[in-house]
Residue frames as qw, qx, qy, qz and C-alpha x, y, z in Angstrom:
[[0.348, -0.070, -0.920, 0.165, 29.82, -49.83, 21.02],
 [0.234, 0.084, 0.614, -0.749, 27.81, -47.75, 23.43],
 [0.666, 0.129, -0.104, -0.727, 24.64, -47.68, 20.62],
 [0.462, 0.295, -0.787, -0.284, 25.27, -51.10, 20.29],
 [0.196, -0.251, -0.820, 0.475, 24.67, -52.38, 24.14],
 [0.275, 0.190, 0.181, -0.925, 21.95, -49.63, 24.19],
 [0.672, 0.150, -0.542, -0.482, 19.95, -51.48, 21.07],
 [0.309, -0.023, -0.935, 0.169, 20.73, -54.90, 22.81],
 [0.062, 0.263, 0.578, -0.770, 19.07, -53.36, 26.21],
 [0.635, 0.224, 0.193, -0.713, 15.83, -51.59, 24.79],
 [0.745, 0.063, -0.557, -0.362, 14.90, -54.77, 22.11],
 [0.340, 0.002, -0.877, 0.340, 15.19, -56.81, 25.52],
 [0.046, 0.206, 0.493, -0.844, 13.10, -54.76, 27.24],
 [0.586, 0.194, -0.171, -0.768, 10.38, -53.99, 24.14],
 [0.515, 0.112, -0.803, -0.280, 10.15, -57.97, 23.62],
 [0.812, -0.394, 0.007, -0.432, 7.86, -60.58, 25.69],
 [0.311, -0.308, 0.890, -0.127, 9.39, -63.01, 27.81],
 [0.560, 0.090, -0.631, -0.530, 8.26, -66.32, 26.07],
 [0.835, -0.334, 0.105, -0.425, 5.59, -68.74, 27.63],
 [0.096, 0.470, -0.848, 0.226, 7.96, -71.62, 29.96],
 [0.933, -0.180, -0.293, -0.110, 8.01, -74.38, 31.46],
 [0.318, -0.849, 0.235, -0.351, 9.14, -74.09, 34.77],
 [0.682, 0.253, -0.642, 0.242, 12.19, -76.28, 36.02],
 [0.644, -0.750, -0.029, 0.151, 13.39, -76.99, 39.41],
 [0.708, -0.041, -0.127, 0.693, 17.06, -75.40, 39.10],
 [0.148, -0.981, -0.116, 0.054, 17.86, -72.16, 41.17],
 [0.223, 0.707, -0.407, 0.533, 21.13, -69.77, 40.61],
 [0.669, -0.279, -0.326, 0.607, 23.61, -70.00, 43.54],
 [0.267, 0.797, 0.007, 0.542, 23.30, -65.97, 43.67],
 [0.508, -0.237, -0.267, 0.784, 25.49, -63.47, 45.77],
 [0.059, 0.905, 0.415, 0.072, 23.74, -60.61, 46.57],
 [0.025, -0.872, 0.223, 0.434, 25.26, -57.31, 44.72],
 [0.172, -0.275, 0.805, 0.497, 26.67, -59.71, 41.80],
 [0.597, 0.273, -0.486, -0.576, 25.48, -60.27, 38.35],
 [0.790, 0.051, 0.598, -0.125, 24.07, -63.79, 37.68],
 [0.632, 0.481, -0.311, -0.522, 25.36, -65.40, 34.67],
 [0.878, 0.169, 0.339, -0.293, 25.05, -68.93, 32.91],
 [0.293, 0.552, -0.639, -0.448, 27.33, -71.02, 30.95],
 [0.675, -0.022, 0.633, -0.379, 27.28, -73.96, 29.59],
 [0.361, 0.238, 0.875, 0.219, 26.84, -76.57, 26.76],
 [0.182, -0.049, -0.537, -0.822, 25.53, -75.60, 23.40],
 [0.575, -0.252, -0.516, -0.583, 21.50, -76.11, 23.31],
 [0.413, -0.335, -0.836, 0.134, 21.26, -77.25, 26.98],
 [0.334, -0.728, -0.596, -0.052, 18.70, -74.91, 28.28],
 [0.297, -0.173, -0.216, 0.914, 20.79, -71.63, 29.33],
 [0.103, -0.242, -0.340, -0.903, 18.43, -69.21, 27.53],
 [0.479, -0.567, -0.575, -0.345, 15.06, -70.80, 28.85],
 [0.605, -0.578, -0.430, 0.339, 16.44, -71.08, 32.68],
 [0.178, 0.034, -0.116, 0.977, 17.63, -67.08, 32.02],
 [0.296, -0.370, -0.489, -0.732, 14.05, -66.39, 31.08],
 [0.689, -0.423, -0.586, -0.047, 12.55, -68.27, 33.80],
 [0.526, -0.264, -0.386, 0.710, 14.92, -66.49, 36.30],
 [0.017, 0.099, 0.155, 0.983, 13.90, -63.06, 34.61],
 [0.503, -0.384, -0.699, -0.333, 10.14, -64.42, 35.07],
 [0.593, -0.537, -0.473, 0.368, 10.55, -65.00, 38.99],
 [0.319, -0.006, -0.091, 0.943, 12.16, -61.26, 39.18],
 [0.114, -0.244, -0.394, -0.879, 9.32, -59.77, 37.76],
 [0.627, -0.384, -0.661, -0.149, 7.02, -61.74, 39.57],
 [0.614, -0.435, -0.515, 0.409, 8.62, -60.58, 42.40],
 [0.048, -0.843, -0.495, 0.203, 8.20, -57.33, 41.99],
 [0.364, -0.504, 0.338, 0.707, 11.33, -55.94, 40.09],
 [0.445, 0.716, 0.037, -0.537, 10.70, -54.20, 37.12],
 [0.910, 0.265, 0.258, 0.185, 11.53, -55.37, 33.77],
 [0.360, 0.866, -0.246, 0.246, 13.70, -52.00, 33.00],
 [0.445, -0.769, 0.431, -0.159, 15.72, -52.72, 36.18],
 [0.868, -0.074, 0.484, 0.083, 16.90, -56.08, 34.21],
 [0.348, 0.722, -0.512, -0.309, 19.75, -56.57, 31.92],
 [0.762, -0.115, 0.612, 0.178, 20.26, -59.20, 29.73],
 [0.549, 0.640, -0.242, -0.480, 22.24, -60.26, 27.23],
 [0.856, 0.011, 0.516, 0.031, 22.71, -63.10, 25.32],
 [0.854, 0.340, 0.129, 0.372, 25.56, -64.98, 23.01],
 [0.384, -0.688, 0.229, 0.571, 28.93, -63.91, 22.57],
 [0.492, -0.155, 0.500, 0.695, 28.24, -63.28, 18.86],
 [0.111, 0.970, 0.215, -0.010, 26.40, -60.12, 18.73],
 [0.550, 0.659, -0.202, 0.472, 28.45, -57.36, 17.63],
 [0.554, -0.818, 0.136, -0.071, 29.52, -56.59, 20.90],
 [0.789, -0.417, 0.384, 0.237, 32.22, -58.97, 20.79],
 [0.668, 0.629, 0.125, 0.378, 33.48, -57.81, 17.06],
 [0.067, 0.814, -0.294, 0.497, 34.84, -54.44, 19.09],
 [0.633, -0.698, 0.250, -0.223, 35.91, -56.20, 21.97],
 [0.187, 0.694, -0.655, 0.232, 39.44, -57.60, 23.10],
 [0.848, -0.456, 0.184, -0.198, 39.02, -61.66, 23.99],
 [0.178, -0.627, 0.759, -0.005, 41.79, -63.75, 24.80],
 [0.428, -0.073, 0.892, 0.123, 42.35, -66.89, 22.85],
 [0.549, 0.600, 0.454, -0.364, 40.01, -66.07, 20.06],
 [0.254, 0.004, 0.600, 0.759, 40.64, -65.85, 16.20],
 [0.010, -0.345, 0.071, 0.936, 39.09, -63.46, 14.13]]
């Protein structure tokens, strides 16, 4: 699992952030906690991660210092233990 989050992490890091369109909606954040996003199929989680990863950068935080990852059906979640889930 470890090569697996490792792969996730650098192909996040070697890829561009794609060109946005900038919304008005801002995280509720808590500073020293992860930020993360759920939500409805197809309603905009991915862009308004991008956009949030965008404003980081912008603000002067490297892109290595950022982790994302995205969907719970990468293999990650093949080796992992969720409640209420079928195989």
């Amino acid at each position: 699992m470890k090569n697996v989050i490792s792969h996730l992490i650098d192909d996040f890091h070697e890829r561009n952030l794609p060109e946005l369109v900038n919304r008005n909606k801002e995280f509720s954040e808590v500073r020293g906690k992860a930020d993360v996003v759920i939500g409805m199929r197809r309603a905009g989680k991915t862009w308004f991660c991008y956009q949030k990863i965008k404003e980081l950068i912008a603000s002067g935080i490297k892109k290595e210092e950022i982790l994302y990852l995205k969907r719970l059906n990468t293999p990650i979640t093949n080796t992992m233990s969720l409640p209420n889930r079928k195989p």
